[in-house]
C-alpha positions as CSV (number, residue, x, y, z in Angstrom):
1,X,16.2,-109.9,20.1
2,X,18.8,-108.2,21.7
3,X,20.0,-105.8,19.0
4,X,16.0,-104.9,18.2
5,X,16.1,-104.3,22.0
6,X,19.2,-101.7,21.8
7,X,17.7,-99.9,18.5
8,X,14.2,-99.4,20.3
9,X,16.3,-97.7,23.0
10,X,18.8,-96.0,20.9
11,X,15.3,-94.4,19.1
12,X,14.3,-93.4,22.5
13,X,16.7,-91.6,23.7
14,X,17.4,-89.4,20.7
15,X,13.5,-88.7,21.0
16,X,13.8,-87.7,24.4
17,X,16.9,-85.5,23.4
18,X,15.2,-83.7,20.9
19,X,12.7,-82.8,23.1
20,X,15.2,-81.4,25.7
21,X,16.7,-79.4,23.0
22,X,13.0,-78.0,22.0
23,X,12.4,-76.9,25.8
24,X,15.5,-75.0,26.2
25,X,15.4,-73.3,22.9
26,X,11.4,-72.7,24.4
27,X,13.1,-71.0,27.6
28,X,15.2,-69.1,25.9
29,X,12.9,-67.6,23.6
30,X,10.4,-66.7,26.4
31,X,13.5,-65.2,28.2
32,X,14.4,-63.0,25.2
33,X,11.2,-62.1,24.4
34,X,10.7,-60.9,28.3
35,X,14.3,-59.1,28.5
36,X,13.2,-57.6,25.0
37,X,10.1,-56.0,26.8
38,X,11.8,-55.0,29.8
39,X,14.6,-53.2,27.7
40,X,11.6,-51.7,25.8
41,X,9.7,-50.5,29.0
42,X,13.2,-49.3,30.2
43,X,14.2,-47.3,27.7
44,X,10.4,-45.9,27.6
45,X,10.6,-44.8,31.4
46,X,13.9,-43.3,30.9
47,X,12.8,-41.2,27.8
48,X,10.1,-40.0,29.5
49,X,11.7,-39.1,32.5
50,X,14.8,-37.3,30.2
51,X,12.0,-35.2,28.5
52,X,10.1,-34.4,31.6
53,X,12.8,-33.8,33.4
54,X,14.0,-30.9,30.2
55,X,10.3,-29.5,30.5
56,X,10.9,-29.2,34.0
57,X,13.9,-27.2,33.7
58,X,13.2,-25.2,30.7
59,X,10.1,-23.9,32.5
60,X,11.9,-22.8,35.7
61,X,14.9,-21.2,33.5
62,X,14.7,-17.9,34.8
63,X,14.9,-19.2,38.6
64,X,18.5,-21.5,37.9
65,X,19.3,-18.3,36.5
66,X,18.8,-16.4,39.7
67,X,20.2,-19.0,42.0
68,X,23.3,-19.7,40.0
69,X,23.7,-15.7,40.4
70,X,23.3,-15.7,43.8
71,X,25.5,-18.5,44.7
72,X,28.1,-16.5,42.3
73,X,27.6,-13.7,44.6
74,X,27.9,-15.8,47.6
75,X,30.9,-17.1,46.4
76,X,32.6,-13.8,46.1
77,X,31.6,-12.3,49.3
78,X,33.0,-15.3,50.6
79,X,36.7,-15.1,49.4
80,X,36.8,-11.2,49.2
81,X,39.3,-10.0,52.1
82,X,37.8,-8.7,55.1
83,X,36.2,-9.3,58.1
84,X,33.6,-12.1,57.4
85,X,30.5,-9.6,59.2
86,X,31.6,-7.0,56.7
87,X,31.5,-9.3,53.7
88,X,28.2,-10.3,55.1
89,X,26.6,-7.0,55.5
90,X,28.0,-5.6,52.0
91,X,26.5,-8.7,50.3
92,X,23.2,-8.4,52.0
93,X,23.2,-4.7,51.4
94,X,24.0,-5.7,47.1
95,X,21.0,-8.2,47.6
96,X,18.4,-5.6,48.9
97,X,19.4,-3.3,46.1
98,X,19.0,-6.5,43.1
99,X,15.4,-7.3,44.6
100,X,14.8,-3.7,44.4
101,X,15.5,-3.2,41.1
102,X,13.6,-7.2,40.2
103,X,10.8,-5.9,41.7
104,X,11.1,-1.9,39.7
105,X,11.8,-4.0,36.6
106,X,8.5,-5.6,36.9
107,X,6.4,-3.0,37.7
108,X,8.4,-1.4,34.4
109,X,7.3,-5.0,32.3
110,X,3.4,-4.1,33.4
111,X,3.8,-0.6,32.2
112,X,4.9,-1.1,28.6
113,X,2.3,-3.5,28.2
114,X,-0.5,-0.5,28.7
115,X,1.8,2.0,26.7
116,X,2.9,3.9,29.8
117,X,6.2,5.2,30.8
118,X,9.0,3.2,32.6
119,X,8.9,4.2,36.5
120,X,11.6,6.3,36.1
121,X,10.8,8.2,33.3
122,X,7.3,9.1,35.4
123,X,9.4,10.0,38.0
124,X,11.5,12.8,35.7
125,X,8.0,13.9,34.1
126,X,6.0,14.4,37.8
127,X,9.1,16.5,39.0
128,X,9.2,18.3,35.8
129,X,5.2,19.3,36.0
130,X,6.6,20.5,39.7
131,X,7.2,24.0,37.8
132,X,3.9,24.4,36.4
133,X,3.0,25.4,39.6
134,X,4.8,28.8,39.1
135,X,4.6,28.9,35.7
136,X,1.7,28.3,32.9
137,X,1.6,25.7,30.8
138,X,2.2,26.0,27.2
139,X,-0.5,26.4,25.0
140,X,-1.6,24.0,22.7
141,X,-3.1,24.4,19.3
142,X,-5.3,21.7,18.2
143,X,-7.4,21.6,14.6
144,X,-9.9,19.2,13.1
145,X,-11.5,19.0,10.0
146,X,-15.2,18.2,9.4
147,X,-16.1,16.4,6.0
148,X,-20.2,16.2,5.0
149,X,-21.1,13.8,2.8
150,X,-23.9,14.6,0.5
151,X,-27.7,12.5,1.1
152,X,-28.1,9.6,-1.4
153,X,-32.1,9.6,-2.4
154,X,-33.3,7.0,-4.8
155,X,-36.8,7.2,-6.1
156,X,-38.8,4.7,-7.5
157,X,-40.4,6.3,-9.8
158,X,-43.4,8.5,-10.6
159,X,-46.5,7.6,-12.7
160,X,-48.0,9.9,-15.1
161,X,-50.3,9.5,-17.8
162,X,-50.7,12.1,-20.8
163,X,-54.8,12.0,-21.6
164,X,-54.1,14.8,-24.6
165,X,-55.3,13.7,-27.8
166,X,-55.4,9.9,-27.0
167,X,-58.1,7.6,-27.0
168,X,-59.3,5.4,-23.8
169,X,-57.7,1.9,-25.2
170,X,-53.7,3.9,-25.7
171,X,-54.5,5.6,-22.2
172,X,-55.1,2.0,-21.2
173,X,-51.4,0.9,-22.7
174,X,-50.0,3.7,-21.7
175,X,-50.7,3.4,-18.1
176,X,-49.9,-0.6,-18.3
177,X,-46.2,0.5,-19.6
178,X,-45.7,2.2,-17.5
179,X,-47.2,0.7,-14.5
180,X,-44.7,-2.4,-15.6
181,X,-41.8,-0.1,-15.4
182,X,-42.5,0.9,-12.3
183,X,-42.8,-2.8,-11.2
184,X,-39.0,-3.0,-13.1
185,X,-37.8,-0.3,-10.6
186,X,-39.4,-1.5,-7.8
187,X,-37.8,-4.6,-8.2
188,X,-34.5,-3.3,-8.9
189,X,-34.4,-1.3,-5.9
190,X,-35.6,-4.3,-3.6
191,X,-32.5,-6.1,-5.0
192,X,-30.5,-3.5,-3.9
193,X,-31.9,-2.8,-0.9
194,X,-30.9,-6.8,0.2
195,X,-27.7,-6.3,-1.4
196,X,-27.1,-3.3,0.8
197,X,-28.8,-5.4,3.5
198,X,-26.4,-8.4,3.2
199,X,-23.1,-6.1,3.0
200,X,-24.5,-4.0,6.1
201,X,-24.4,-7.8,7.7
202,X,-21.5,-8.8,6.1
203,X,-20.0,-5.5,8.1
204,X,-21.6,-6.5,11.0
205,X,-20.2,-9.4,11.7
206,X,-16.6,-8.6,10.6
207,X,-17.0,-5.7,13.1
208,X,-18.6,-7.7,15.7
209,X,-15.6,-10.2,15.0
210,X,-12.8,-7.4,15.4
211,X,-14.1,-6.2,18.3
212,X,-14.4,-9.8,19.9
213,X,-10.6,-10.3,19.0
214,X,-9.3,-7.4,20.8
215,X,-11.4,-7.9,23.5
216,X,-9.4,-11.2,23.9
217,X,-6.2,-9.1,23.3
218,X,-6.9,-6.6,25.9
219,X,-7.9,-9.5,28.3
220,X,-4.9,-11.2,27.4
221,X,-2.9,-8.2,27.8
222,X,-4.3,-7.6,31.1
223,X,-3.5,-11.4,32.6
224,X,-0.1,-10.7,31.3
225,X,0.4,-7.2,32.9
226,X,-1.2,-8.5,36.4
227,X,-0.4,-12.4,36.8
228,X,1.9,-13.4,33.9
229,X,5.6,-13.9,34.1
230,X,6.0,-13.2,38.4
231,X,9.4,-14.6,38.6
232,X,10.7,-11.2,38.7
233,X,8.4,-10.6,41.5
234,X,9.4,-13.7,43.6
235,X,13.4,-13.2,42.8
236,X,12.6,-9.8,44.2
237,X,11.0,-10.6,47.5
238,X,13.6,-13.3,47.7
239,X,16.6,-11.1,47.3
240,X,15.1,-8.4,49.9
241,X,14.4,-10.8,52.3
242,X,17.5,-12.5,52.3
243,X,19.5,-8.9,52.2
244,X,17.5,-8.1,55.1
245,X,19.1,-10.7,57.3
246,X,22.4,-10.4,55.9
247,X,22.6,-7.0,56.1
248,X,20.9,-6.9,59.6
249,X,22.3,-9.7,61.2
250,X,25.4,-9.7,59.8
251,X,27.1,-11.0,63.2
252,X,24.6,-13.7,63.9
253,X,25.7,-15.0,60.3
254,X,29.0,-14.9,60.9
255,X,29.0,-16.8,64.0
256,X,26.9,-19.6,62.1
257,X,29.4,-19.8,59.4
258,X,31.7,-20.2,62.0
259,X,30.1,-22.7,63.7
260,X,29.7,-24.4,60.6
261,X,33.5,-24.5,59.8
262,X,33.0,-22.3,56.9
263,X,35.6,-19.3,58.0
């Protein structure tokens, strides 16, 4: 009785073992699975972000381009030689000029989009039509040529009967031959009248096509001459602004800098 008694709980206690081992190994695959999915969600979020954040960056290109400029100017100004309200007021007076010329090289953008000159070129041509006023214009010799195109007449046909010397029943034939060849060409020229019909369509609608295309290219054209690409715009107002109050207030910038510790 006593050895039954210790197999019985020998038999017990590996059971209860086994199912220890089984919840653990449980536990831990739950936790895997969960740090699995977290690593997965993770590494979503951060791709995401990465590839937003390049979007973000690519579409604003032209402005880190303009501040890393400006702090490059900045920079130089700032350890040229000189009285700081100098290097303030020359570096203001360089930033008026670059929003000047942002803001011409816009206006310049719009204009070869329509074909027209640069701002400067219109400048050169009104002062050289200043000496038309004294003087008279060239002459200019234009020709054209005229082309005429010769009418196209189709006729259907024309029915005639010849009584001479014929009896009523060939009269009769006659008349049916040739009423049945007139039929013929009547027929004939109704097929080519449709076929003339469906390429006149045909035309039509490849014209009406064309002209529905470049409507869209002139409209596009126009968005892109009026509102497209304003950075230049913005960088131009910027830069005039900002060499306003440098150039301006040249002193009052140099005392901040000063009280800033940046002398």
């Amino acid at each position: 009785m006593e050895v039954a008694c210790v197999v019985v709980t020998s038999g017990a206690g590996g059971s209860a073992g086994v199912v220890d081992a089984r919840r653990v190994w449980l536990r831990e695959q739950i936790a895997m699975k969960w740090i699995k999915r977290l690593f997965c969600n993770v590494a979503s979020y951060v791709n995401r972000s990465a590839s937003e954040a390049c979007r973000w960056f690519r579409a604003g290109n032209t402005f880190w381009v303009w501040l890393a400029l400006t702090i490059v100017i900045l920079l130089t100004f700032y350890v040229l030689p000189g009285p700081l309200p100098d290097r303030v007021r020359w570096a203001g007076t360089l930033f008026e000029f670059m929003g000047v010329g942002a803001v011409v090289f816009s206006i310049n953008r719009a204009r070869f989009l329509f074909g027209k000159p640069s701002v400067l070129r219109g400048i050169w041509i009104l002062l050289g039509d200043f000496r038309y006023i004294f003087f008279r214009r060239p002459s200019v010799n234009l020709s054209a040529s005229i082309f005429e195109g010769a009418d196209a007449m189709a006729g259907v046909g024309v029915l005639s009967v010849n009584t001479a010397d014929k009896s009523m029943e060939e009269r009769v034939d006659q008349l049916e031959k040739e009423m049945k060849e007139l039929q013929a060409n009547l027929g004939k020229l109704e097929q080519k009248v449709d076929q003339q019909k469906q390429e006149l369509r045909t035309e039509i609608n490849r014209e009406a096509a064309a002209r529905q295309a470049g409507d869209q290219g002139v409209s596009k054209q126009v968005e892109e001459g009026m509102i497209g690409d304003s950075a230049w715009e913005v960088a131009g107002i910027v830069y005039v602004c900002l060499g306003l109050i440098m150039a301006h207030l040249s002193e009052e910038v140099a005392l901040c800098l000063e009280w800033l510790g940046l002398t």
